[in-house]
C-alpha positions in Angstrom: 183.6 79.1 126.2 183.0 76.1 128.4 184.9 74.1 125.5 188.3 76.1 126.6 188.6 74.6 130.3 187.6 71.2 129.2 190.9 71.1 127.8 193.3 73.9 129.5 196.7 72.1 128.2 195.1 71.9 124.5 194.2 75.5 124.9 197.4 77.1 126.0 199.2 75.1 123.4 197.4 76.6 120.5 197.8 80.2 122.0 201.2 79.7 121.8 201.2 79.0 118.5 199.2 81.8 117.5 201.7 83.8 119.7 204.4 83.0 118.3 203.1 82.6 114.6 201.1 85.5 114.0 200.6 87.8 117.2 204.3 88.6 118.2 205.1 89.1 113.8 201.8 91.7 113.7 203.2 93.5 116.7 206.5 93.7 115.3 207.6 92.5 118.6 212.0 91.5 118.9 212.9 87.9 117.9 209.5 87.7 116.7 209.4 85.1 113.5 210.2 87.5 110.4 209.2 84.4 107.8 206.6 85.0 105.3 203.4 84.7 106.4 202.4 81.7 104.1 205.3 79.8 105.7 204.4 80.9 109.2 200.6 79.6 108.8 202.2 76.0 107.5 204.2 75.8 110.7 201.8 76.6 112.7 199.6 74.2 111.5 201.9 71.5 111.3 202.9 72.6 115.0 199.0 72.4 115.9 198.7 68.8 114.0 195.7 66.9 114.1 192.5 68.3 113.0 194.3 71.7 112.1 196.5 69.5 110.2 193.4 68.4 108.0 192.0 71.5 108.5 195.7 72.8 106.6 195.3 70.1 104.1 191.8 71.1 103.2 192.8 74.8 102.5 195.5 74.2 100.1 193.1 74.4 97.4 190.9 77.0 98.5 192.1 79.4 96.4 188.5 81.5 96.4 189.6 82.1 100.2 193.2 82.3 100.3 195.5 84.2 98.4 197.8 81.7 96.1 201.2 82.0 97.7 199.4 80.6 101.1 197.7 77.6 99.1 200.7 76.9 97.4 202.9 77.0 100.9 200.1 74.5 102.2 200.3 71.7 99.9 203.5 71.5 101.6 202.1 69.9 104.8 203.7 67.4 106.3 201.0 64.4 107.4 204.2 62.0 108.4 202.3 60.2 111.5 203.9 57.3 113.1 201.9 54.1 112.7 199.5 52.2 116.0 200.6 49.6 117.7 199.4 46.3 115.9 197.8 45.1 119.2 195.4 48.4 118.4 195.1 46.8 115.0 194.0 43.3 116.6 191.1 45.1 118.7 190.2 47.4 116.2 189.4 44.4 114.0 188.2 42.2 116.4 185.5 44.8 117.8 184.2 45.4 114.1 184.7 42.0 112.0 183.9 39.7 115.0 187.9 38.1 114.9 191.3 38.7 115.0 192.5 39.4 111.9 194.6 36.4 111.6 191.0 34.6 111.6 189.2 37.0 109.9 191.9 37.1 107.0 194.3 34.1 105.4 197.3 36.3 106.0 197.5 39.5 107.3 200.7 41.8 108.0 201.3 43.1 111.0 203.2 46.2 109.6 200.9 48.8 108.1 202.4 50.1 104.7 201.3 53.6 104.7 199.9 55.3 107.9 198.0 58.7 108.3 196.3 61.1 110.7 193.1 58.9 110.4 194.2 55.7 109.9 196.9 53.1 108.4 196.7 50.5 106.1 197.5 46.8 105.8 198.1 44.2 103.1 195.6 41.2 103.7 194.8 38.5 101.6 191.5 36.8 102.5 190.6 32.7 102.3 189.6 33.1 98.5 193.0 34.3 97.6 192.0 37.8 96.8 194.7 40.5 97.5 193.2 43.3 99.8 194.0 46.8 101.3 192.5 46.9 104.5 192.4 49.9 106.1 192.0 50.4 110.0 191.1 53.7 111.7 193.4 54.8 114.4 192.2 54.5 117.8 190.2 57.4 119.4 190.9 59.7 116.4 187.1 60.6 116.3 187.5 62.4 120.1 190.6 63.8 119.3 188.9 65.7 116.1 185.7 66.5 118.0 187.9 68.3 121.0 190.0 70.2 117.7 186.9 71.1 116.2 185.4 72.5 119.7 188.2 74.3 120.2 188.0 75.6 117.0 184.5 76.9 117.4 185.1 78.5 121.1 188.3 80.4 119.5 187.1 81.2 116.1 186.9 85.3 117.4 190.6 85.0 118.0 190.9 83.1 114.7 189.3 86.0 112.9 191.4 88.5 114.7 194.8 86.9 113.2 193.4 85.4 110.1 194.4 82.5 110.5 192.0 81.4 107.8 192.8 84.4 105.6 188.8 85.2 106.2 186.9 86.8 108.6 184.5 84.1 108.5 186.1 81.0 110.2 182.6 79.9 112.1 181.5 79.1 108.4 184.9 77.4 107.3 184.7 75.7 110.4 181.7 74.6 109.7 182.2 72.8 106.8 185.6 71.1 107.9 183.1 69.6 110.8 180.8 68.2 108.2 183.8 67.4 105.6 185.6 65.6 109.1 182.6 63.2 110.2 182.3 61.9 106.2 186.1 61.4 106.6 186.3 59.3 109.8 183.0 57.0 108.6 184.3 54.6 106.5 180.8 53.4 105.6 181.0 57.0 103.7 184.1 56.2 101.5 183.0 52.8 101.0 179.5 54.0 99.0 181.5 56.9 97.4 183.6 53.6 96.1 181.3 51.6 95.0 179.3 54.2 92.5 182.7 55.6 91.3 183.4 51.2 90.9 180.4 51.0 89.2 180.7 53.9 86.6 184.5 52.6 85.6 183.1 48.7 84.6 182.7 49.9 81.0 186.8 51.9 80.8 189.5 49.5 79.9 191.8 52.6 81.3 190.2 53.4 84.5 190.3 50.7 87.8 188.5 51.8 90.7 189.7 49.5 93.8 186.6 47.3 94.3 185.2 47.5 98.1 184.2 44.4 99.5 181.6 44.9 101.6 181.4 42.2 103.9 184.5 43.1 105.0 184.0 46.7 106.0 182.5 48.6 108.7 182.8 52.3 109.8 186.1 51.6 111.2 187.7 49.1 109.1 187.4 49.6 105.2 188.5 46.6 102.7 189.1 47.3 99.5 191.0 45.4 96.6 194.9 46.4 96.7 195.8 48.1 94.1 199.1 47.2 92.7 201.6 49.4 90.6 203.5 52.6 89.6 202.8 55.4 92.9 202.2 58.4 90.1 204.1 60.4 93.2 207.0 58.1 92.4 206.9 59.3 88.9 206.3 63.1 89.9 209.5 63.3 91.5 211.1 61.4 89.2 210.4 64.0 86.7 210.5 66.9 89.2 215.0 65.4 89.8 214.9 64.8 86.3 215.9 61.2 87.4 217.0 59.8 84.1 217.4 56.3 85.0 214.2 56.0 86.3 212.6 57.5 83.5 214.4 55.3 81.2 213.6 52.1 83.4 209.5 53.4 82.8 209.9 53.6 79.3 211.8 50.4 78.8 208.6 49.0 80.6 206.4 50.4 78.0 205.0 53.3 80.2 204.7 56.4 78.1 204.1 60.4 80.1 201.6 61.6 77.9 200.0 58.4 77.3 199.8 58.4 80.9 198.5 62.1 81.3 196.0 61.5 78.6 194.4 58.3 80.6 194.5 60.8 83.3 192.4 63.6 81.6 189.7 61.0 79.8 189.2 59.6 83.0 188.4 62.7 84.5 186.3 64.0 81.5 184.2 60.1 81.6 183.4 61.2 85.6 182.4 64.8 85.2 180.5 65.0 82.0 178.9 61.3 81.7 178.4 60.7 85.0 178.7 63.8 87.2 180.2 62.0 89.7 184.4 62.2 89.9 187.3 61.6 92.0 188.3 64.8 94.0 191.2 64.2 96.0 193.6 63.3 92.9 196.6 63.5 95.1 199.7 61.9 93.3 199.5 58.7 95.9 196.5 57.8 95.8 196.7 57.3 91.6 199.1 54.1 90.3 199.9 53.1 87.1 199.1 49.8 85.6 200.0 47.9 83.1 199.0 49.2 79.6 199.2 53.2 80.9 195.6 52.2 82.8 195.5 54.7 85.9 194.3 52.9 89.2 192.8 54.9 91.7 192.3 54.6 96.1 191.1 56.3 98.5 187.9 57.9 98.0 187.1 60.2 100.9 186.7 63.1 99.0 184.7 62.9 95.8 182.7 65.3 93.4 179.2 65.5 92.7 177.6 67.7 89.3 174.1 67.8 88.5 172.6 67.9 85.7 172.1 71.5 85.0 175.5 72.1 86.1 177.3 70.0 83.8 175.2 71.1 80.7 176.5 74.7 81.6 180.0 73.6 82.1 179.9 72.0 78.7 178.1 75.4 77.3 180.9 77.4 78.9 183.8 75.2 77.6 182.5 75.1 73.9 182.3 78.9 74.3 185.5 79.7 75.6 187.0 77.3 72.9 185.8 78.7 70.3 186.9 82.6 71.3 183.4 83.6 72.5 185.3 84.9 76.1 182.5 87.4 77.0 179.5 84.4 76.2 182.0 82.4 78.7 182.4 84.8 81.1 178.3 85.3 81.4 177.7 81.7 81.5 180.1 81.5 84.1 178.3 84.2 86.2 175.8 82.7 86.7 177.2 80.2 88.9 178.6 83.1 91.1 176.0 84.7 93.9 177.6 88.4 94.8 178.4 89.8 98.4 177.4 93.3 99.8 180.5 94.4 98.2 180.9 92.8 94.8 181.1 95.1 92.1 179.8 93.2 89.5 181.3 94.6 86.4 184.8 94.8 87.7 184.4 91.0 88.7 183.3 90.5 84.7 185.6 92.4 83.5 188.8 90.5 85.6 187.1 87.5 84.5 187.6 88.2 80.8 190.8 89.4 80.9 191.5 85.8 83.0 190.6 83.9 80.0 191.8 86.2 77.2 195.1 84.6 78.6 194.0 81.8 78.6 193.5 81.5 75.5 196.4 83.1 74.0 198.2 80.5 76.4 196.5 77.4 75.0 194.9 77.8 71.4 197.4 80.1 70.1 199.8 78.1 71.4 200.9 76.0 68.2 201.6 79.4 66.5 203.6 81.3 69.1 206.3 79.5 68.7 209.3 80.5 66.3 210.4 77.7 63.8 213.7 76.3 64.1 214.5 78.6 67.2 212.2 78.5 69.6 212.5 81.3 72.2 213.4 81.0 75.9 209.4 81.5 76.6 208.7 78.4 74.7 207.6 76.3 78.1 206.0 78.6 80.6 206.8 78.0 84.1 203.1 78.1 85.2 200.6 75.5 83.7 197.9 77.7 82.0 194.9 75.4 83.3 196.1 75.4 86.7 196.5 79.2 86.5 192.8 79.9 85.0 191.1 78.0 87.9 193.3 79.4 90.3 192.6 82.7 89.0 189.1 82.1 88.9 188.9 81.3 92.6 191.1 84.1 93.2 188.9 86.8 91.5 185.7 85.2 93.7 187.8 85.8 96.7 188.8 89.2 95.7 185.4 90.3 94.6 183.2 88.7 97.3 181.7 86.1 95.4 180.4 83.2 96.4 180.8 79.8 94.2 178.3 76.3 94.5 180.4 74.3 96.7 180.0 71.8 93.7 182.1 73.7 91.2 184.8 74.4 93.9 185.4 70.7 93.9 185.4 70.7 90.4 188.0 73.9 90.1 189.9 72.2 93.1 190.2 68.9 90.8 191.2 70.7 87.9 193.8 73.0 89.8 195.1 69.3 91.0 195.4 67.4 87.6 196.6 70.5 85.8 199.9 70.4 87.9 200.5 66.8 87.4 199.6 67.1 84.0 202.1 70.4 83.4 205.0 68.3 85.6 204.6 65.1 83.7 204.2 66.4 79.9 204.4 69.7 79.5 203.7 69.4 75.6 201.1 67.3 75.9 198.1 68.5 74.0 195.0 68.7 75.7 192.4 70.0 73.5 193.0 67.0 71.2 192.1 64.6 73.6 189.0 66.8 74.6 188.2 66.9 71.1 187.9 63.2 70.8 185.8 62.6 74.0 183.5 64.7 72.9 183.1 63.4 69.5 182.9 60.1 71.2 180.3 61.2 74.0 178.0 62.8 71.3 178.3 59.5 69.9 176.9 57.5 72.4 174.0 59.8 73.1 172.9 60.0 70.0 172.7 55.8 70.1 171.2 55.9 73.7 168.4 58.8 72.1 167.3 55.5 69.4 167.6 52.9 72.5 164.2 51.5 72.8 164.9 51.0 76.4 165.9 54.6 77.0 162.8 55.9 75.0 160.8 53.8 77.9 162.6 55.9 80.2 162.3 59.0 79.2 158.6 58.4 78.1 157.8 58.0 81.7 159.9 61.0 82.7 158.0 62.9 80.4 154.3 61.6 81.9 155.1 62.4 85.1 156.3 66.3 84.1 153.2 66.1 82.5 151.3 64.9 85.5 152.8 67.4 87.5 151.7 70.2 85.1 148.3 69.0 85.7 148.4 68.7 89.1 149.5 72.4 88.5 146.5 73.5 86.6 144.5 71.8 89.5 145.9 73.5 92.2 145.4 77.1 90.1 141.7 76.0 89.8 141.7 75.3 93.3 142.6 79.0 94.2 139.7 80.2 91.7 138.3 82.0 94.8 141.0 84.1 95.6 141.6 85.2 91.6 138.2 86.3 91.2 138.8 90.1 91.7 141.6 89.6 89.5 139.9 87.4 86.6 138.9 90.2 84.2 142.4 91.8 83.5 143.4 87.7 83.1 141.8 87.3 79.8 140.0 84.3 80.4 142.0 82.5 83.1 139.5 79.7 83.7 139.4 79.2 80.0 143.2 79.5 79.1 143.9 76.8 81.7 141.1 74.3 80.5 142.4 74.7 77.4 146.1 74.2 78.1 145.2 71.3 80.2 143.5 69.5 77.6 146.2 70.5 74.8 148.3 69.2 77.6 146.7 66.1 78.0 146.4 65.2 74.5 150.0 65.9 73.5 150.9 63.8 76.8 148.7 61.0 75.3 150.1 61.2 72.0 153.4 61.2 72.9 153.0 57.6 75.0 151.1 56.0 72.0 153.7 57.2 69.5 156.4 55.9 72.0 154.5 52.6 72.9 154.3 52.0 69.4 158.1 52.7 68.3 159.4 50.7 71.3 157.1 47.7 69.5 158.5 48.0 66.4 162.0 48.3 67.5 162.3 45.5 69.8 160.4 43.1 67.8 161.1 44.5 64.2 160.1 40.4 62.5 156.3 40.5 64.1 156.1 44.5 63.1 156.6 43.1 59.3 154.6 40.4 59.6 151.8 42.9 60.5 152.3 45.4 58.0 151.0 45.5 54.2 153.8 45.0 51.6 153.6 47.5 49.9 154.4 49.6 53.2 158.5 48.9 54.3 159.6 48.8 57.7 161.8 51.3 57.5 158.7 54.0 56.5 157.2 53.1 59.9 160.7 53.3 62.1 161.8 56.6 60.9 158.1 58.0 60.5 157.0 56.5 64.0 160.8 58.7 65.4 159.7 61.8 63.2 156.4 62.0 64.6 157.5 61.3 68.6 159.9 64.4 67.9 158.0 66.7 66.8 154.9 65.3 69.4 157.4 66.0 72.1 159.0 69.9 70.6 154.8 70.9 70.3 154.7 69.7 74.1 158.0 72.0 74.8 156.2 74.7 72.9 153.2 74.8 74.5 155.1 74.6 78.1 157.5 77.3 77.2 154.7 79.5 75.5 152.2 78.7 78.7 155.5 79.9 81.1 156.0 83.4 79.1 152.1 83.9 79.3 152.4 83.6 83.1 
């Protein structure tokens, strides 16, 4: 409460807000605002501006905590800031790169070309001729959020009480906009999220991630390469007017929609499912196009991580739902969802499988729902049907009291995102195509990285130390013999199961790294493995027998694992 007289002006100015916004309409009081209450909740934000601005921004694709009429009102919130002084820009610089910037940099303009709550940015170019985006963090920003996000925290009661939020948690949303606001306004943050997502793109011809250079960046200052093209938002709202002589001047130019859409989606299918790392803020400005349809991409404050286990059930549950198995979707699904107090499981279920029952009939019998040589007047739905199935996902978790990994909301949030400018830019474009093709191409290249000699180095060692920590499994168990002792006759043996696991354990580990010692030989030097063979045995014998044998070594180690975990 002490946070509320630190700043007494601050403090009445949100009251009044919430007054006028959401008190006076509950009470029904005269000339109280009769707007709906998603539009009331965007004014007041924007009235409120900076962190509940970002804080605004942030919920627009919350689906799984508001309902869809007040995330679709917020991505309607205005972040028009008017740009620092350049003499701000001068100190800024000269505090964190040790010079003004006309030193620091070969040319640098003075007027920023894009400017928001957290900073603005500037074209530079520096002494080597390189053309870069440098982007300087407004002055005392970082005190401003902290005395928002205070005030936040000493109010949240009177938060809850007008659902301002549309929860009745808003110590836990504000939680996370505090940790998701000191990432934002470290630019040492964006600039690693940069590099990896830099690093992942060298191999795409179609996807150019502005390089950061380092040397020239600091937590207030962030460098990158500039990025020079097509704004994707310029091309939105092109299609959005149905701006004809813009569209025709991007076609004459060789730019093609779905050509561009498809670039779009592969992109985001290379940085889910082969890396597990993507791009989460695909806002339509911070995309260009290139030359060639490639799709650049800037500002990387918000990205998405999946591990492992997470992306091999999001490719289980897409293969499902694909191929009609909704209920074996739906339950694969589940299991990334934790239930409330309240949740009543089978009603969530069943919502979800009427969700994607739609779905479907939206999307793979689309091709046949149409009538031939008169289409109907249903022909182009006004809603994009991927949008609507994440949306509707989230809004079934919100409904039922569900709780989703914060890493799958960023990757629903992403979808929601790139299924609008996907349904605004090419409505007919087919998606399940391209899908099709990246994951014929994607099995493709694991199967060759499976035969890489280098990768079977790799996942040899991964596979000695599971196996080492197996054993140091089994030791531990013998450790705690005195406490089992009681409990040894109704084990069948214990001491003797586990001595005998640990040796089968050992042995298969053993054979395994021989097998794979010896195929790495004779596929990085396959000349001096025929030199030492007999004639009469072929090299190809010893490859594909060497392969065989390390397979089935490794499925009697699985075996023996699983078989040891369903004794236990």
């Amino acid at each position: 409460m002490l946070t509320l007289f630190r700043h007494p002006r601050r403090v009445w100015h949100v009251l009044s807000v919430l007054f006028r916004y959401f008190i006076a309409p509950g009470l029904h009081l005269p000339m109280s605002d009769r707007r709906p209450g998603p539009v009331r909740m965007r004014l007041a934000l924007e009235s409120l501006g900076g962190a509940w601005l970002k804080l605004g921004q942030m919920l627009a694709l919350r689906y799984d905590l508001l309902p869809a009429a007040y995330c679709d009102e917020l991505f309607g919130l205005l972040n028009q800031v008017a740009p620092f002084p350049y003499a701000d820009v001068r100190r800024i610089v000269r505090e964190e790169l040790g010079g003004d910037p006309e030193v620091v940099f070969a040319s640098f303009e003075p007027e920023s070309f894009a400017a928001a709550s957290i900073g603005q940015v500037h074209r530079a170019t520096l002494h080597n001729g390189d053309r870069v985006a440098v982007k300087v963090q407004r002055p005392g920003i970082r005190r401003t959020l902290q005395a928002d996000i205070e005030l936040m925290y000493g109010m949240s009661w009177l938060l809850d009480l007008v659902h301002l939020f549309g929860v009745g948690r808003s110590r836990d949303l504000i939680d996370e906009f505090a940790r998701w606001t000191a990432d934002e306004v470290d630019y040492m943050v964006e600039a690693r999220q940069a590099v990896l997502l830099w690093e992942h793109a060298q191999s795409d011809t179609f996807e150019r991630i502005a390089r950061v250079y380092r040397d020239y960046t600091t937590s207030r200052v962030l460098t990158t390469e500039l990025i020079e093209g097509i704004p994707l938002i310029d091309i939105v709202i092109a299609c959005r007017d149905n701006d004809r002589a813009f569209l025709e001047a991007l076609a004459a130019a060789g730019h093609d929609l779905d050509r561009i859409v498809r670039r779009l989606d592969w992109n985001m299918l290379n940085q889910v499912f082969v890396f597990g790392y993507f791009h989460a803020d695909l806002h339509p400005a911070n995309i260009f196009v290139l030359p060639g349809d490639a799709i650049g991409y800037v500002d990387f404050g918000i990205v998405g991580q999946l591990p492992n286990r997470v992306r091999d059930s999001l490719t289980r549950y897409s293969w499902l739902l694909f191929r009609g198995d909704v209920e074996g979707a739906v339950r694969e699904l589940m299991r990334w969802l934790a239930p409330g107090p309240t949740t009543d499981s089978d009603a969530a279920r069943w919502q979800l499988i009427r969700i994607h029952q739609a779905f479907l009939y939206d999307t793979v019998a689309g091709r046949t729902r149409f009538t031939v040589g008169a289409p109907g007047p249903t022909r182009n739905p006004a809603e994009n049907p991927y949008s609507r199935l994440a949306v509707d996902i989230l809004a079934t978790i919100r409904i039922h009291d569900l709780t989703l990994s914060p890493s799958i909301v960023a990757y629903l949030k992403m979808l929601v995102t790139l299924g609008t400018l996907r349904h605004q830019l090419a409505i007919e474009y087919d998606l399940q195509d391209n899908v099709r093709q990246f994951v014929r191409r994607l099995a493709r290249q694991q199967g060759l990285a499976w035969l890489d000699p280098r990768r079977s180095v790799d996942r040899l060692f991964a596979g000695a130390a599971r196996v080492q920590r197996a054993l140091e499994f089994m030791e531990f168990l013998e450790g705690q013999e005195s406490f089992i002792v009681e409990a040894q006759s109704t084990l069948f043996g214990f001491r003797r199961r586990v001595r005998q696991i640990r040796r089968r354990l050992v042995s298969l580990g053993a054979g395994i790294l021989f097998v794979g010692a010896a195929l790495y030989f004779v596929l990085a030097y396959p000349r001096d493995t025929e030199r030492m063979l007999p004639r009469e045995l072929p090299y190809p014998i010893v490859h594909y027998g060497l392969l065989a044998l390390l397979v089935i070594l490794i499925v009697v180690l699985v075996s023996n694992m699983r078989s040891m975990g369903d004794d236990q």
